[in-house]
N, C-alpha and C positions, 0 to 999 in steps of 0.2 A: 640445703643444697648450697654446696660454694663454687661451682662454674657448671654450666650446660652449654651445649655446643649444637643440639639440635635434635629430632626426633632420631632415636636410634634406625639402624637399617639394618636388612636382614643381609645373611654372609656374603651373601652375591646382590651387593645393590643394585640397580638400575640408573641410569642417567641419572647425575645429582642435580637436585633440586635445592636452590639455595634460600635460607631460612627465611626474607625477606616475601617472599612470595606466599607461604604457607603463613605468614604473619598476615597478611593483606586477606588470604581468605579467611581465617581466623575472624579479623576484626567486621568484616562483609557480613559473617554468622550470625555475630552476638549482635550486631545490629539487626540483621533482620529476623533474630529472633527477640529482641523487643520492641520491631515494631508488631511483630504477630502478637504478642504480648497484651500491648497495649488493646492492640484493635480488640480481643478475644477477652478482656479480664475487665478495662475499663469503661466505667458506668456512662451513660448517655448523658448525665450532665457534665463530667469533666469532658466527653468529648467535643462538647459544644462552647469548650475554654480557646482563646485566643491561643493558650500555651501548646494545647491539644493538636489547632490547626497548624501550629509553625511546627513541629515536629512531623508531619504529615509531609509537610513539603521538603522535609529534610531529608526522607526517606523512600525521596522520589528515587536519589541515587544508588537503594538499599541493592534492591534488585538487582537492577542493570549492576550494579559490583559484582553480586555472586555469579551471574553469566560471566563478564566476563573475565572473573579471577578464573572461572572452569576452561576459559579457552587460552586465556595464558599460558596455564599450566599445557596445554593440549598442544599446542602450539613451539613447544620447545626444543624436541628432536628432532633431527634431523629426519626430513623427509624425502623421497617416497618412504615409510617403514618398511621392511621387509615385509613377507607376505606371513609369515608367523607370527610377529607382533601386531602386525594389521588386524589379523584374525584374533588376535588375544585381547584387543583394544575392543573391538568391533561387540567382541562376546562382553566385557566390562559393559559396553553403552546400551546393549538389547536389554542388561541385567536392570541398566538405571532406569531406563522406559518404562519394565515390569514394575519395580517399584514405584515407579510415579502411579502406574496406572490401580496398582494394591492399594494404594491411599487415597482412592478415591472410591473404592468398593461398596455398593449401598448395601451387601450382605457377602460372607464367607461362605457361597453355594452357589453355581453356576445355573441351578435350574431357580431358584429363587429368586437374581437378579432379572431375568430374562421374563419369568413370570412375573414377576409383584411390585416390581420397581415402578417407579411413577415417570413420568415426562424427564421433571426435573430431576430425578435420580441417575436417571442416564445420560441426561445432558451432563451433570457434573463427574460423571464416570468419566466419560469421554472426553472432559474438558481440559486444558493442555497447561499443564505446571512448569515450574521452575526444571524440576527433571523431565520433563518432555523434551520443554524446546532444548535441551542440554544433550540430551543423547539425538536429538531427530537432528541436530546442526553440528554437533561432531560426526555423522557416521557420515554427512553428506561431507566435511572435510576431508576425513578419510579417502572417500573415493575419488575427490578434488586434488588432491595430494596424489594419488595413482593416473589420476587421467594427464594432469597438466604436468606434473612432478616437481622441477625446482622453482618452476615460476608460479606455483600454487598461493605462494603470498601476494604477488598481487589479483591475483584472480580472487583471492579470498577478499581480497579489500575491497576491490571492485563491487562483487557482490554486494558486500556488507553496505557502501553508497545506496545501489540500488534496492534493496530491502528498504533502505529508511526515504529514499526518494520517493517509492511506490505505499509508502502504508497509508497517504490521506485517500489515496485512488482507491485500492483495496479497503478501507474500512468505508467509505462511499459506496462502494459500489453493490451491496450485499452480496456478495459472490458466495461467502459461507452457508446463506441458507439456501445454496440450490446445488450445491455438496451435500454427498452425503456424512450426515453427523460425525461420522468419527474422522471424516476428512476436515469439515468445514471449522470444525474444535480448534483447529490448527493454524487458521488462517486470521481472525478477528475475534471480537467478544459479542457477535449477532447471534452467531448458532449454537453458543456454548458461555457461561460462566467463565471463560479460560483467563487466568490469570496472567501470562504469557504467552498470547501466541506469535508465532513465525515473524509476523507483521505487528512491532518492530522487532521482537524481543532477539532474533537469529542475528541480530547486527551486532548484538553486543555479544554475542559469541566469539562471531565472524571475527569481531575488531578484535578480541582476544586473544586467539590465535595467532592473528597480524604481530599485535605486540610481543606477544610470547615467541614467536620469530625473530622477530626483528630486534628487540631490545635483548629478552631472557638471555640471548646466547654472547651479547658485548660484555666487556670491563665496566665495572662500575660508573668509571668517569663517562664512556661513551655513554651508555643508557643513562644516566644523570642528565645531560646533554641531548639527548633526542629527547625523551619523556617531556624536556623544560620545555624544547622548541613544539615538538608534535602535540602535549596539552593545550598552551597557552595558542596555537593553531586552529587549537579545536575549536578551543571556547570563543575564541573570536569569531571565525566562521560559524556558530552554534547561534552566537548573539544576532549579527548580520541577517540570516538565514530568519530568525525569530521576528526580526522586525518586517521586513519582508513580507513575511505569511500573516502578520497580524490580521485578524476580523476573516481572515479567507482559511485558516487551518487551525482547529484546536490546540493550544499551545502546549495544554497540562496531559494531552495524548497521545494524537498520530507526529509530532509536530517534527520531522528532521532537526530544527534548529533547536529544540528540546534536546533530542536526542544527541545530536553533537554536542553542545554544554553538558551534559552528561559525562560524556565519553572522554571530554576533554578535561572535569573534575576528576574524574578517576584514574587518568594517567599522570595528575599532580598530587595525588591521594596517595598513589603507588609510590612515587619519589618520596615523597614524604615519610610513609612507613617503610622503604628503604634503609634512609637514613638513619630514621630511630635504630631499627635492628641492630644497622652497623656499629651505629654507636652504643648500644648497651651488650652486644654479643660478646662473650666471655668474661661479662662483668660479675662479680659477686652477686648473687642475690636479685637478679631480673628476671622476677618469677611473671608477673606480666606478659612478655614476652613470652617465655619459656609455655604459657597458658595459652596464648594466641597462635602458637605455632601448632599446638598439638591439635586444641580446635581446627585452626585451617588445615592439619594434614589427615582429620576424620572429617572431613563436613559431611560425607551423606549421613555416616551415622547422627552424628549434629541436627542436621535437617531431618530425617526422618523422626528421629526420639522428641522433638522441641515438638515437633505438627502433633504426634501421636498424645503430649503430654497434653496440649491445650485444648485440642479438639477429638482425641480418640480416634474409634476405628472398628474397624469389622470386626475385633477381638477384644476389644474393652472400651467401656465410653471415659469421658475424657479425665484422668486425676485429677486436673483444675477446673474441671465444670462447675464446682459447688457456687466459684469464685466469677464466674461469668457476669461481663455488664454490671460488676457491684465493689469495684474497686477505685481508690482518687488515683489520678496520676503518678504522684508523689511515692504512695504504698507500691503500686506497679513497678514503676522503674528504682526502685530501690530494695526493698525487701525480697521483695518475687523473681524480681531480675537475678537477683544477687544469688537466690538459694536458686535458680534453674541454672546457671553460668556454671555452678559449684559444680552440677548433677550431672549437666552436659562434659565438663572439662571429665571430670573423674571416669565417665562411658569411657569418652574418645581415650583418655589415658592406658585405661585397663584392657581394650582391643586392641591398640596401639601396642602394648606392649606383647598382647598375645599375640598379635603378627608376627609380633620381631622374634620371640623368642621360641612361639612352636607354630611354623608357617601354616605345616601341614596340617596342625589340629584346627586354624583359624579356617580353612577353607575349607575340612570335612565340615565342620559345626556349620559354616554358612551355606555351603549345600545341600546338608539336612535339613538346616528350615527353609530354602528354598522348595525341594522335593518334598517337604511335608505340608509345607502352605497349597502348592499348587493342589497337591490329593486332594488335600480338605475340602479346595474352593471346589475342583472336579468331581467329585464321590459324594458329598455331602448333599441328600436330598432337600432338608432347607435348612 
């Protein structure tokens, strides 16, 4: 390769997306697919390493990145949408829900789940992922975007305050077990396993969008310039806030001033990988890059293929199961990391280019295993 300029687009692009954003979700992936990595592969004594634990706290910010690099991105056109693209968004984020909720299947048979499944089986059906709260807090933009129209960005911030002010009240108060379960999944981690629910996780959506507003659409120098002020903002206020709630608010959970330090690394995070892009874009040979763009501009497939490789699914149990809990750190984030990075980039690559080049083949194909999954799960007696 002697120059790349950015993922191909198809004849009639869409709103361009500038390379530095599909870089940030990119690197957001590969991190939080070796933290899943790790958690899933390595052994209970390396987790109980000093090295094990500081990595853990690194990757407090794995998360909260991939939300809100998903409302950055969401957050970039100009709003109200029209009511054709609204609808064509709308139908994208129902699709992403189904997928979250396919990956959490305790059997590929609708009478089988319903019959035979245990407590906990449908507790973790029901329980609310990375793709949940990602489709359940864009679709309510969406119609935040229609109700308020151009003053949607601040009404989206606003909220996004109020989610993280309200989540010590909300996970106190058990509201979720007197919901019912597929509601209350949504709300905390009482009634459900849920990795992300509403409360805090919809803020860093929320905040995503905000910035994907509010920066995505300025000149380099201005978003250089808000991201320096509005991070280094955050994290102060995040700090403040922290001290504050000490001994009265969980700090490593519900904690606002958590959550703002957060939010406030990740829009210095942003700048950061900015920067690099600019500077290595049109250079010879910045295959790094050129690797992290492609990842950030496939990440569901990214994120679904990593879950499906390390822990399986309703349709195969996991190809790294052999290696569960029996690996050192060292072998994990090196060897393992390095051949799944390979495996994932090359997916994202070869879909990627089957979008660009036969649109229409790429969406019959994804239709047909949508319409042949749903049969199966539907028809299939067990």
């Amino acid at each position: 390769m002697t120059q790349w300029t950015g993922p191909e687009r198809r004849a009639r692009p869409r709103t361009r997306r500038e390379l530095y954003i599909d870089a940030f979700r990119g690197l957001m992936a590969l991190v939080m697919v070796q933290g899943h990595l790790n958690d899933a592969l390595v052994s209970p004594e390396a987790k109980a390493a000093a090295l094990y634990q500081l990595q853990l706290i690194l990757h407090g910010s794995t998360a909260p990145g991939f939300l809100f690099a998903s409302g950055f991105v969401a957050g970039l056109p100009r709003a109200p949408l029209s009511l054709r693209a609204s609808l064509r968004r709308a139908r994208r984020l129902l699709f992403l829900l189904g997928v979250g909720y396919a990956l959490h299947l305790p059997y590929l048979s609708l009478w089988k789940s319903l019959q035979q499944a245990t407590a906990t089986d449908k507790a973790h059906a029901l329980s609310c992922s990375a793709l949940h709260v990602i489709a359940v807090t864009q679709l309510f933009v969406l119609a935040l975007q229609w109700v308020a129209g151009r003053r949607w960005v601040g009404a989206a911030a606003g909220l996004a305050l109020a989610v993280l002010a309200a989540t010590p009240a909300v996970w106190a108060s058990d509201l979720s077990r007197r919901l019912p379960l597929a509601l209350g999944a949504y709300v905390d981690v009482q009634a459900a396993p849920s990795a992300f629910p509403i409360f805090p996780y919809s803020a860093f959506v929320l905040a995503g969008t905000v910035a994907g507003a509010a920066l995505g659409r300025q000149d380099a120098a201005t978003r250089a310039r808000r991201a320096l002020v509005g991070g280094g903002g955050l994290v102060a206020a995040g700090a403040i806030l922290a001290v504050a709630l000490k001994g009265r608010v969980e700090f490593w959970g519900p904690s606002p001033g958590y959550a703002l330090l957060r939010l406030g690394a990740l829009l210095l995070l942003l700048l950061g990988v900015e920067k690099l892009v600019r500077r290595e874009e049109g250079r010879p040979g910045n295959r790094l890059v050129w690797m992290l763009v492609i990842i950030g501009h496939e990440t569901l497939l990214v994120y679904v293929l990593h879950l499906l490789l390390l822990y399986g699914g309703v349709l195969w149990p996991p190809p790294l199961g052999r290696w569960a809990g029996r690996l050192d750190l060292l072998t994990a984030d090196t060897v393992v990391l390095a051949a799944m990075a390979l495996v994932l980039f090359v997916a994202a690559w070869a879909w990627h280019r089957l979008k660009v080049r036969w649109p229409q083949a790429a969406q019959i194909l994804l239709s047909f295993l949508t319409v042949a999954f749903i049969w199966e799960f539907l028809t299939r007696p067990w």
